[in-house]
TORPA-675636 format. One line per 10 residues: number of its first residue (from 1); their letters; for each residue x, y, z of N, C-alpha, C, O, CB. Coordinates in nm, 4 decimals, m for minus. Glycine has a CB too. Layout:
N
NUM = a = X,Y,Z,X,Y,Z,X,Y,Z,X,Y,Z,X,Y,Z  ...
END
This chain:
71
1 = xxxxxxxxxx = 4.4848,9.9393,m1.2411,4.3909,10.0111,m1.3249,4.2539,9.9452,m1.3121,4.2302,9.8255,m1.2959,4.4384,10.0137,m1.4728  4.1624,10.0540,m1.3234,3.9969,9.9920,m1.2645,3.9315,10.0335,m1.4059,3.9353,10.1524,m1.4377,3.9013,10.0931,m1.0910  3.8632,9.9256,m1.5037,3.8078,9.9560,m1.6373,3.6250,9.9343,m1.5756,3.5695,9.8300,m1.5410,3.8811,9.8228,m1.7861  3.5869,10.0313,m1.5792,3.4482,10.0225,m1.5549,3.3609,10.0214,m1.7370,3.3827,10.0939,m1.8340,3.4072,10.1776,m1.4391  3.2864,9.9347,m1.7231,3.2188,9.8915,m1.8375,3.0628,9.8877,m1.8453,2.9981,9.8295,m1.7582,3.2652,9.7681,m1.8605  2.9967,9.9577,m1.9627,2.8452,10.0098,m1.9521,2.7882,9.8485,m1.9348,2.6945,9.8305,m2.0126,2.7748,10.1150,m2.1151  2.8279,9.6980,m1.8338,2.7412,9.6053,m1.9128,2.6294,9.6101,m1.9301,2.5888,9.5365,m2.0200,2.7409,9.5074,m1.8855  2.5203,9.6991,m1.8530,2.4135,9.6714,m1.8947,2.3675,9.7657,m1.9840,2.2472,9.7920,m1.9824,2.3404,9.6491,m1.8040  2.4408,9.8215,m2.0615,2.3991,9.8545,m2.1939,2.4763,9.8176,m2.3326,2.4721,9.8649,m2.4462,2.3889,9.9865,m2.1882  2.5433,9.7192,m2.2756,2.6018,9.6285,m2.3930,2.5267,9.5289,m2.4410,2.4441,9.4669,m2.3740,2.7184,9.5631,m2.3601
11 = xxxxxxxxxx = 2.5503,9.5111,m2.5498,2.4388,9.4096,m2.6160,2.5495,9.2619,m2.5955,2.6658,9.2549,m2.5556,2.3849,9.4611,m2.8262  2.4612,9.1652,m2.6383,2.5796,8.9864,m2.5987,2.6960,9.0050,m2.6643,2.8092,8.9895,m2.6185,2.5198,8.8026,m2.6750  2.6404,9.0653,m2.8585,2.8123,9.0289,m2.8974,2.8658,9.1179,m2.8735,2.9684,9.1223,m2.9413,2.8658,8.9962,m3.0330  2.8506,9.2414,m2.7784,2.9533,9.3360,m2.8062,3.0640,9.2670,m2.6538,3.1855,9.2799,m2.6385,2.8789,9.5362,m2.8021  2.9633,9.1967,m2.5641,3.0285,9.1595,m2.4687,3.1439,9.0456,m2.4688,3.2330,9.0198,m2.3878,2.9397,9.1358,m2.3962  3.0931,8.9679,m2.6354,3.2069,8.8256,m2.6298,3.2911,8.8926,m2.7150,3.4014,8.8526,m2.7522,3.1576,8.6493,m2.6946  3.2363,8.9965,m2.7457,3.3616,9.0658,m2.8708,3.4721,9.1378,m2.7558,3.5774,9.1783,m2.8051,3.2741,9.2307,m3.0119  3.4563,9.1531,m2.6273,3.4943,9.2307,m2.5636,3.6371,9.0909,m2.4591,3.7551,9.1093,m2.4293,3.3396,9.3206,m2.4884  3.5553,8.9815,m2.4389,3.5577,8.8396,m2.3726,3.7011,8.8099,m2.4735,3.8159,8.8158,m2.4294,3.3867,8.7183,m2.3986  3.6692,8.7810,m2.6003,3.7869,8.7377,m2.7182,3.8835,8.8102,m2.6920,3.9844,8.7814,m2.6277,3.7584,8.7581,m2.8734
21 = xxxxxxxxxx = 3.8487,8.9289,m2.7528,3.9594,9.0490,m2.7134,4.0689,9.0842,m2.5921,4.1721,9.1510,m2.5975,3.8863,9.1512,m2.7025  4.0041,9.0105,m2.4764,4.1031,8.9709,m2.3550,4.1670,8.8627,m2.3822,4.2900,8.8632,m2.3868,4.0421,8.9460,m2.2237  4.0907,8.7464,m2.4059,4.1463,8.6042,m2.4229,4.2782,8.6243,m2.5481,4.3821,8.5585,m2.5542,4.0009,8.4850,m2.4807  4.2372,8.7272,m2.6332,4.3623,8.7029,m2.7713,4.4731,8.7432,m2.6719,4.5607,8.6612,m2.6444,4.3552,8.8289,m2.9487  4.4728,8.8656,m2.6173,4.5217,8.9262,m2.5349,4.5898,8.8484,m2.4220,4.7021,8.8941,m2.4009,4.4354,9.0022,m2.5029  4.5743,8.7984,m2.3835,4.5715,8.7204,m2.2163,4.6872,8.5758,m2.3119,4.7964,8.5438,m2.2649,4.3229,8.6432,m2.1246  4.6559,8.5402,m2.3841,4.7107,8.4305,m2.4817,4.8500,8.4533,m2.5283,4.9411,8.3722,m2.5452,4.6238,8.4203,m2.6082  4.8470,8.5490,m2.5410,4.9785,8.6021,m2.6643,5.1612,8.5540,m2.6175,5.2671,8.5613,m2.6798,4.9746,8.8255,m2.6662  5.1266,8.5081,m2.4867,5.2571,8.4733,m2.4211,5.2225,8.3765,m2.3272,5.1836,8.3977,m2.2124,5.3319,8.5904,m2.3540  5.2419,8.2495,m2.3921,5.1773,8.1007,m2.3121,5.2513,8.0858,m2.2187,5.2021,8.0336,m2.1187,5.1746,7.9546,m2.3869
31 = xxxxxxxxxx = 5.4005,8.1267,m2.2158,5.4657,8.0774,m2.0768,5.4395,8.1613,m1.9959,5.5409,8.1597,m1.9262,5.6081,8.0559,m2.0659  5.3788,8.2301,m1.9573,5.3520,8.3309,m1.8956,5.2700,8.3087,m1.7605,5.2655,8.3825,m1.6620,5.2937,8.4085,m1.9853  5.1964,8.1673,m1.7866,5.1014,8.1624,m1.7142,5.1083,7.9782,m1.7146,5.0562,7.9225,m1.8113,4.9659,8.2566,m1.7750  5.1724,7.8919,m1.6060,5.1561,7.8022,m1.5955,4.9698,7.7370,m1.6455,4.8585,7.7889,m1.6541,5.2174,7.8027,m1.4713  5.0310,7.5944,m1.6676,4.9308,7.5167,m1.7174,4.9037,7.4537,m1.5546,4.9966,7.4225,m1.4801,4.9806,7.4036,m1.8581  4.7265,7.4403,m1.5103,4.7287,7.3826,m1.3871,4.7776,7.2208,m1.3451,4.8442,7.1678,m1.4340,4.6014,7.4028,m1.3542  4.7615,7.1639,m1.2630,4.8201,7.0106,m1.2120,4.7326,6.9386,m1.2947,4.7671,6.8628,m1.3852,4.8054,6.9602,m1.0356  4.6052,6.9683,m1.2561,4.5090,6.8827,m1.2720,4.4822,6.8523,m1.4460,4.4355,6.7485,m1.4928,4.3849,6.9455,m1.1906  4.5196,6.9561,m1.5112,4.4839,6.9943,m1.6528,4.5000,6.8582,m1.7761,4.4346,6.8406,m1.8789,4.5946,7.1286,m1.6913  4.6182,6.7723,m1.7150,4.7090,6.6919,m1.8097,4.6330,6.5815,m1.8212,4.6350,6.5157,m1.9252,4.8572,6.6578,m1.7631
41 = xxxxxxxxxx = 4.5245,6.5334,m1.6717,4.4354,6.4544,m1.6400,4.3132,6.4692,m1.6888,4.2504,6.3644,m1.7042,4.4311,6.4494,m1.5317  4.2541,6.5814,m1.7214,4.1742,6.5597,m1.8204,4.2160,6.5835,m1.9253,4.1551,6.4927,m1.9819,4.0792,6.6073,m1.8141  4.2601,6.6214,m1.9889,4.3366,6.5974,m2.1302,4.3639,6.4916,m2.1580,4.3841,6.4858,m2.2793,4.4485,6.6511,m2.1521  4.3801,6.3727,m2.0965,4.4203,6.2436,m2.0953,4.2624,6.1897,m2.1137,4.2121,6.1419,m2.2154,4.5142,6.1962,m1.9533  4.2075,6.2101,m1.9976,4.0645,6.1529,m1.9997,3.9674,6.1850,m2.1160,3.8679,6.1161,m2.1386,3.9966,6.1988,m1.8788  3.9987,6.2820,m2.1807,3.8955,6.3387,m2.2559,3.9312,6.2573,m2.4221,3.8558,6.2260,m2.5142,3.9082,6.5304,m2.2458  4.0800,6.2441,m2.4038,4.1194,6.1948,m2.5255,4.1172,6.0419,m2.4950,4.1300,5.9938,m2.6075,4.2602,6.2550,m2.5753  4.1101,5.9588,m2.4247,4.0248,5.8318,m2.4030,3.9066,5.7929,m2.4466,3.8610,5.7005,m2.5140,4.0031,5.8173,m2.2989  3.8594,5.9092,m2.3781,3.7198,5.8791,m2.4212,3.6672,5.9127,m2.5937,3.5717,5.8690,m2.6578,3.6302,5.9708,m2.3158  3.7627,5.9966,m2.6251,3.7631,6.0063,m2.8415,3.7839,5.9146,m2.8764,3.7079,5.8601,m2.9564,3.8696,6.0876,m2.9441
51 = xxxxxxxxxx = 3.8932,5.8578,m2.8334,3.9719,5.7091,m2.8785,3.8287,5.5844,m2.8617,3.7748,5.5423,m2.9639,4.1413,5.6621,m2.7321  3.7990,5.5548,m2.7720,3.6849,5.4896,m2.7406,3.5880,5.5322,m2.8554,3.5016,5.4551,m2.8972,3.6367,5.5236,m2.5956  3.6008,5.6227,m2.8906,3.3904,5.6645,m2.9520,3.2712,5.6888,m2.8577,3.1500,5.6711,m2.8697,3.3037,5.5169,m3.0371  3.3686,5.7470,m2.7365,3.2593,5.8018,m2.6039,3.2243,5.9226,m2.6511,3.1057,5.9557,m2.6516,3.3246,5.8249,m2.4374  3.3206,6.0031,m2.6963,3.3282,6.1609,m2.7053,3.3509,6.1957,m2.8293,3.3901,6.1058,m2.9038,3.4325,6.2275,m2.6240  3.3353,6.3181,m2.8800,3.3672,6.3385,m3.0229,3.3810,6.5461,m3.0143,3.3110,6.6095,m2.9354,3.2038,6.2509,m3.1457  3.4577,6.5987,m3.0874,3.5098,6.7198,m3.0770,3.4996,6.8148,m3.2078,3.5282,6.7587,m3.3136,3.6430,6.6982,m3.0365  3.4700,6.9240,m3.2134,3.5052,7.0181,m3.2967,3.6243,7.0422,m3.2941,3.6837,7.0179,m3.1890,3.4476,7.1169,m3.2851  3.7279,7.1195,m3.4535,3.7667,7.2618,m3.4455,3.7324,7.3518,m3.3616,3.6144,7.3520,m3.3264,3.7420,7.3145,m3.5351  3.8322,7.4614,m3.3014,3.8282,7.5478,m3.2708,3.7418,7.6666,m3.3512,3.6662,7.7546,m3.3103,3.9343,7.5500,m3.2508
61 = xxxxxxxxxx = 3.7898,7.6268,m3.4889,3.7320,7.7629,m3.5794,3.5628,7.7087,m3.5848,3.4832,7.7998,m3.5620,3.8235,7.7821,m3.7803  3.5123,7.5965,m3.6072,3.4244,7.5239,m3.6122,3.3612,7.5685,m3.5432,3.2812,7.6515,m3.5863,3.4365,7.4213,m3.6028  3.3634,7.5368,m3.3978,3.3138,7.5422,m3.3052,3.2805,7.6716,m3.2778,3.1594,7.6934,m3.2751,3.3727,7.4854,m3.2310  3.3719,7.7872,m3.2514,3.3365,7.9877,m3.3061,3.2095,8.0135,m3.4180,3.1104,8.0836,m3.3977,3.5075,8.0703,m3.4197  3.2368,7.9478,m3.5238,3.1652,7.9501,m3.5813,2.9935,7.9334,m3.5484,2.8872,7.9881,m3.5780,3.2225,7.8891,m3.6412  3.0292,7.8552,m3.4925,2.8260,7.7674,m3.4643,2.8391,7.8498,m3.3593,2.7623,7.9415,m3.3885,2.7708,7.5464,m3.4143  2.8852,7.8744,m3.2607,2.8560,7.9920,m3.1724,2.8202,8.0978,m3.1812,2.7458,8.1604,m3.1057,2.9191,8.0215,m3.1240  2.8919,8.1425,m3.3164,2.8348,8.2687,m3.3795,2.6725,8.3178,m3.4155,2.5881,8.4019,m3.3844,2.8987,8.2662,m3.4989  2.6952,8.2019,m3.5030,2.5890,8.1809,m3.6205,2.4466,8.1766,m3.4998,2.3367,8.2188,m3.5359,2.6233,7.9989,m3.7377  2.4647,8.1302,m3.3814,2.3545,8.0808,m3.3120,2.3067,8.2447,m3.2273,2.2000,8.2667,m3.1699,2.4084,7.9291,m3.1992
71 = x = 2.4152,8.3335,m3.2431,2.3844,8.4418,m3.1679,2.3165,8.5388,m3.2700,2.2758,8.6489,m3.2329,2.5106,8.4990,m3.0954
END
């Protein structure tokens, strides 16, 4: 199936409203879709570097949020 889409007469949020809407979608069945090799290695690295006080992280909802708010 071929979904042709007006983008250039979509405005930004109608486009991340459109972006989410796949991702909820695309999500809904995690085994579905292997996790890559490389993935576990930064996940490791990234949480090193929290542990340290290199890095520091939002919520998920948090983080949507200020994304929002900024659009």
């Amino acid at each position: 199936m071929q979904v042709n889409l007006p983008l250039t007469e979509m405005t930004l949020k109608d486009k991340l409203k459109i972006m989410e809407d796949l991702w909820v979608d695309l999500t809904k069945d995690e085994s579905s879709y292997p996790s890559p090799d490389w993935h576990e290695d930064v996940l490791a690295l990234r949480a090193k570097k929290v542990k340290e006080g290199k890095e520091s992280y939002k919520d998920w909802a948090s983080a949507k949020k200020e994304l929002r708010d900024n659009l």
